[in-house]
MARVEXDO-167022 format. One record per residue (C-alpha): z, y, x. Coordinates in steps of 0.25 Angstrom, whole numbers, plus 5000, padded with zeros to 4 digits. Each point is the difference from the previous one (the first is absolute). Example, Ala and Ser with C-alpha at 12.3 -4.5 7.8 and 13.67 -1.06 7.14 Angstrom:
% MARVEXDO-167022
503149825049/499850145006/
//
This chain:
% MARVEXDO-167022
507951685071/501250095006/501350004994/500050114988/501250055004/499750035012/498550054998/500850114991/500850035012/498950025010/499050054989/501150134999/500349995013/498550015004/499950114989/501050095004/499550005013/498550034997/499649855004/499049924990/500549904989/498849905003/500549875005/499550025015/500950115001/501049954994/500049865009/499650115013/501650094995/500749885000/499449935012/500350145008/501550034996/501049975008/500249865003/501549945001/499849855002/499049905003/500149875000/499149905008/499449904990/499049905007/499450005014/498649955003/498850015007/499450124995/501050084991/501350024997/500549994986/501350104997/500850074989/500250145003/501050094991/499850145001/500950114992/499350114992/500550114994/501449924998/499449884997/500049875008/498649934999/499549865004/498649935002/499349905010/499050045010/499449955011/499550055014/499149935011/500549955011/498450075008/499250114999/499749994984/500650034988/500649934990/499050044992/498849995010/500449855001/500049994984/501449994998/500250104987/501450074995/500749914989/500550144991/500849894993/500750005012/500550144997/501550004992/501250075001/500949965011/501750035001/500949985012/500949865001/501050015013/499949855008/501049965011/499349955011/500649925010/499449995013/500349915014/500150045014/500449945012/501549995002/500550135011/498850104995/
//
């Protein structure tokens, strides 16, 4: 089930912009917003399990999702959309420190 906050979000999102409230729709608004991150998960033979976090109509949104590593669809290869994936995400700044050779 998706978030109730942000189902009202994308529900008057969706509303204001002359799109469906039904849960496809919904799920098809958020999975085509813009995406700001994404997050590699686990790699294996087939798919590629990630989180992706898109912002919407000023919010930032979170869920899991997958893609094939061929020619299928996640769906074609029975892997299905976890909507309790889907929650409000915010922006946390991280330090990273990264290593490079000495002289570059």
């Amino acid at each position: 089930m998706i978030n109730e906050k942000v189902l009202r979000h994308v529900t008057a999102f969706n509303s204001a912009n002359g799109y469906s409230a039904d849960e496809a729709t919904i799920i098809e608004s958020i999975r085509e917003a813009k995406r700001v991150w994404r997050g590699n998960e686990s790699k294996g033979r087939w798919w590629i399990d990630y989180t992706a976090v898109v912002e919407l109509n000023g919010m930032l949104i979170g869920y899991r999702d997958a893609e094939t590593t061929g020619d299928m669809s996640a769906e074609e290869t029975g892997l299905e959309f976890d909507t309790g994936s889907i929650c409000e995400y915010e922006a946390k700044e991280q330090v990273v420190t990264v290593y490079a050779p000495k002289g570059n």
